[in-house]
C-alpha positions, 0 to 999 in steps of 0.5 A: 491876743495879736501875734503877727502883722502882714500888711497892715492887718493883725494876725490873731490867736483866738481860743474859740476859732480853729485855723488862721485869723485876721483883723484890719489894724486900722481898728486895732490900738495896740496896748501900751507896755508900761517900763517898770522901775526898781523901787526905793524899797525891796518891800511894801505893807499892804495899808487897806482893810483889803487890796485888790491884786490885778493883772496889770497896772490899773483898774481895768485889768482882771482882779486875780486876788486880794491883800489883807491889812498888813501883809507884807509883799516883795516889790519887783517894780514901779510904774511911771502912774503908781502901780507896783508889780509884785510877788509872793502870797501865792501869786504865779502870774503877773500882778500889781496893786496901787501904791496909794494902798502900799506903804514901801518898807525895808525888812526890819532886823526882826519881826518882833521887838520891846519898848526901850523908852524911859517911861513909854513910847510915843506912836505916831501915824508917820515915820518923823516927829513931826507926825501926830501922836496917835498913842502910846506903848509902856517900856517893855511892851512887846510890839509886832513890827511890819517894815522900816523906814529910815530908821522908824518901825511900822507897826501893826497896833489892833486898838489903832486906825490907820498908821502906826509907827515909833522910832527905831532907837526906842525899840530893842530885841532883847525881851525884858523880865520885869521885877520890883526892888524889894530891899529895906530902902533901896538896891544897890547897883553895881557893875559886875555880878557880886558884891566884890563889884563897885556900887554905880547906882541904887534903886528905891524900894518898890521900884520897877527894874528891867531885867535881861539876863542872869548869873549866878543868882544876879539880874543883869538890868538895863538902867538909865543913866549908867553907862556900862554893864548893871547888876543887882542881886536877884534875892532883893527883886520880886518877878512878876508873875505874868500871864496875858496882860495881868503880871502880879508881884509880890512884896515881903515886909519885915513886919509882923501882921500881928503887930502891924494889926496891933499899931493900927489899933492904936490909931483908933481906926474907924468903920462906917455905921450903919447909921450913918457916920463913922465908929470906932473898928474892932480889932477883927473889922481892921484885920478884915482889910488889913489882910492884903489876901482879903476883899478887891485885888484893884486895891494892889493895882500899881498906880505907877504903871500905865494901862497901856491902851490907845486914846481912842479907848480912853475917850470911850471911857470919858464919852459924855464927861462934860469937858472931859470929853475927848481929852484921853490923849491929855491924860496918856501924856500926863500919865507918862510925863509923870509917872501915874496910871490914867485910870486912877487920873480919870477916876479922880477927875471923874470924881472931883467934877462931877464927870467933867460938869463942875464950874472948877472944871468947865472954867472960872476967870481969874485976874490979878488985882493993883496988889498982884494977887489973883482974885475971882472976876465977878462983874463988879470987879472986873474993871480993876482986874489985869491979866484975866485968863480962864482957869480949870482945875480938873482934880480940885486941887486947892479946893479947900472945903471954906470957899472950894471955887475961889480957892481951887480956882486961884490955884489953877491961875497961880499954877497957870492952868488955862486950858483942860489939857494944862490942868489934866498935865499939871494935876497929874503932876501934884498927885505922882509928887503928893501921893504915887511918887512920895518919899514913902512909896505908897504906889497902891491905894492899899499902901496909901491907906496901911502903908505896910513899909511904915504901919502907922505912919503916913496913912491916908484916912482913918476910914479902914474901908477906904481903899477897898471904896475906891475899887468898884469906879476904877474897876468899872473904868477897867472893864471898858477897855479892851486889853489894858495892861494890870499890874498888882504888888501884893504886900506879904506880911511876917 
């Protein structure tokens, strides 16, 4: 450490050598003082798996510590080469990191917020549209926000690599309760909380409502398309009862189960011999999975809620799936545009292609004939055919049992599937509108099958174990995930 100059020559301080010391300057470069500038940002987010903490601005200077991914830090300068000088985590002395491991942030409003988007929230790995999508959140979801740039959260996702930022205008900080409409038909909404209040809106059975405060026995619930406050009556919602990321509802019906037991019987339900085929149901087999309390709880899985995980660990789930393979983004973009769980879409695809293998699946051309109507191309045809495109059809929709390929493979042309992801996005479409989002709001497969609203009538499958058939692919699918959200609406009859 010099600390004087006589003539040309450097006075030192040494801490091994008593009394005075000199150097010649002739060998001696002093040490460039690097000027620090105020940042832009007051803060910035470690983006390392582990940052170095040096005494000076660069890497020959003493490592005197490290930084964790996500830690935050209070920026105190900028070096003209990229190094920022900054405090807190414990450090006395001077220190610096590299801004190439530094994401500069403000201070958000708070450290915690909820999804606030319509169905869920596109993450993106930079703070802008023009991004790419990395995954996805549902709304209400509780998210871990680490800094904010201009207008966009960064957030600290554990099931994603690298950077992961939403759009501040989709995040509140208001925590919601989630409960489901449980009136006959549908909730009325209104503006104040009584029914004194004029009605605004009315919400189907079953529905999903987000709940943010109460009085006097009414919830105060955020909905879209209502400007102005919102309430509903608190005797007509059932709360999820939540514990980690399992949340159970439960949905009375005015209905009997001995009667409901009793229309059953009349639909001469059957039950799988052990010969083989099907035979007629005895009262006490139907009562059997009747009962909601009885067999697979993934029967009372919401088929409408998403399964909140990345896409990375959903093309985990569909590794080795032929064209399925590495098409998990598809199916979270196909889940939320339209409404339907992904593991019960891949479930069905998985089923309908033999894991991603069948011709439906891996692409069947199609052309239009001198008549305008789609025609399969085969090699004596293919002259008198125009506009031939490659089709896919990942449900076997329209595959009628006559002639599967052709039919299925007609439909995907007319539907104008031409790629895995447009048949993925358009599947998901025919099933929430045929099935999961129908005017009988049969969102479970143990709906589907009794419809408990309705006992009798629409019911899909006479085979009484049908449901309970469906569990064990998309329970398996389940088990390879890492956290995934489950939400269950148990039926409780009269």
């Amino acid at each position: 450490e010099v600390v004087g100059e006589i003539d040309g020559w450097y006075k030192l301080q040494l801490d091994d050598v008593n009394g005075p010391t000199y150097v010649s300057g002739s060998y001696i470069t002093p040490e460039e003082t690097q000027e620090l500038t105020e940042p832009e940002y007051s803060h910035g987010v470690v983006q390392s798996s582990y940052l170095n903490v040096r005494s000076g601005p660069g890497t020959d200077h003493e490592t005197i510590g490290g930084l964790e991914d996500y830690t935050r830090v209070e920026l105190e300068g900028e070096t003209s080469d990229g190094w920022y000088q900054i405090s807190g985590e414990g450090f006395s002395e001077e220190a610096y990191v590299s801004g190439d491991y530094i994401v500069p942030v403000t201070i958000p409003e708070e450290d915690v917020g909820y999804v606030d988007a319509n169905i869920s929230l596109n993450v993106r790995e930079g703070p802008s549209t023009s991004y790419d999508q990395v995954s996805s959140i549902p709304r209400g979801e509780q998210i871990d926000i680490v800094g904010e740039i201009d207008g966009w959260y960064k957030l600290q996702l554990e099931d994603v690599n690298g950077p992961t930022y939403v759009s501040g205008n989709l995040v509140t900080f208001e925590s919601f309760t989630v409960g489901y409409v449980d009136a006959n038909v549908s909730l009325r909404v209104r503006e104040g909380p009584s029914t004194s209040y004029d009605q605004v809106s009315s919400i189907p059975r079953g529905e999903r409502v987000y709940i943010v405060g109460e009085i006097d026995g009414w919830y105060k619930i955020q909905l879209e398309g209502v400007s102005g406050p919102t309430y509903v009556s608190g005797n007509l919602v059932e709360l999820f009862e939540t514990s980690d990321n399992e949340h159970v509802a439960y949905t009375s019906y005015d209905v009997v189960f001995e009667e409901a037991l009793s229309t059953q019987m009349n639909g001469s339900p059957q039950i799988s011999s052990a010969l083989g085929g099907f035979q007629n149901a005895s009262e006490s087999e139907v009562a059997q999975y009747l009962n909601p309390s009885n067999n697979d709880r993934f029967q009372h899985l919401l088929l409408t809620e998403s399964v909140g995980v990345s896409a990375g660990q959903l093309n985990n789930v569909l590794s080795g799936s032929g064209i399925l393979d590495g098409m998990g983004q598809p199916f979270i973009d196909a889940g939320n545009e339209h409404s339907v769980n992904e593991i019960y879409l891949i479930s069905h695809a998985l089923l309908e292609t033999g894991h991603g293998t069948s011709r439906l699946a891996t692409g069947i051309e199609v052309g239009t004939n001198g008549n305008g109507n789609a025609q399969v191309v085969t090699s004596g045809n293919r002259s008198n055919l125009s506009n031939i495109r490659t089709t896919y059809n990942t449900f076997g929709i329209g595959a009628a049992d006559a002639n599967p390929e052709t039919l299925g493979a007609i439909y995907a042309y007319n539907q104008g599937w031409f790629s895995p992801e447009a048949a993925i996005i358009g599947g998901a479409e025919f099933i929430s509108q045929r099935y999961v989002h129908n005017d009988y709001n049969q969102n479970t497969l143990y709906k589907m099958r009794w419809n408990p609203a309705n006992p009798g009538f629409p019911q899909y499958a006479t085979d009484i174990g049908w449901a309970v058939k469906q569990v064990p692919r998309m329970e398996s699918l389940y088990e390879q995930l890492n956290n995934p959200d489950l939400y269950f609406d148990i039926p409780e009859y009269q």
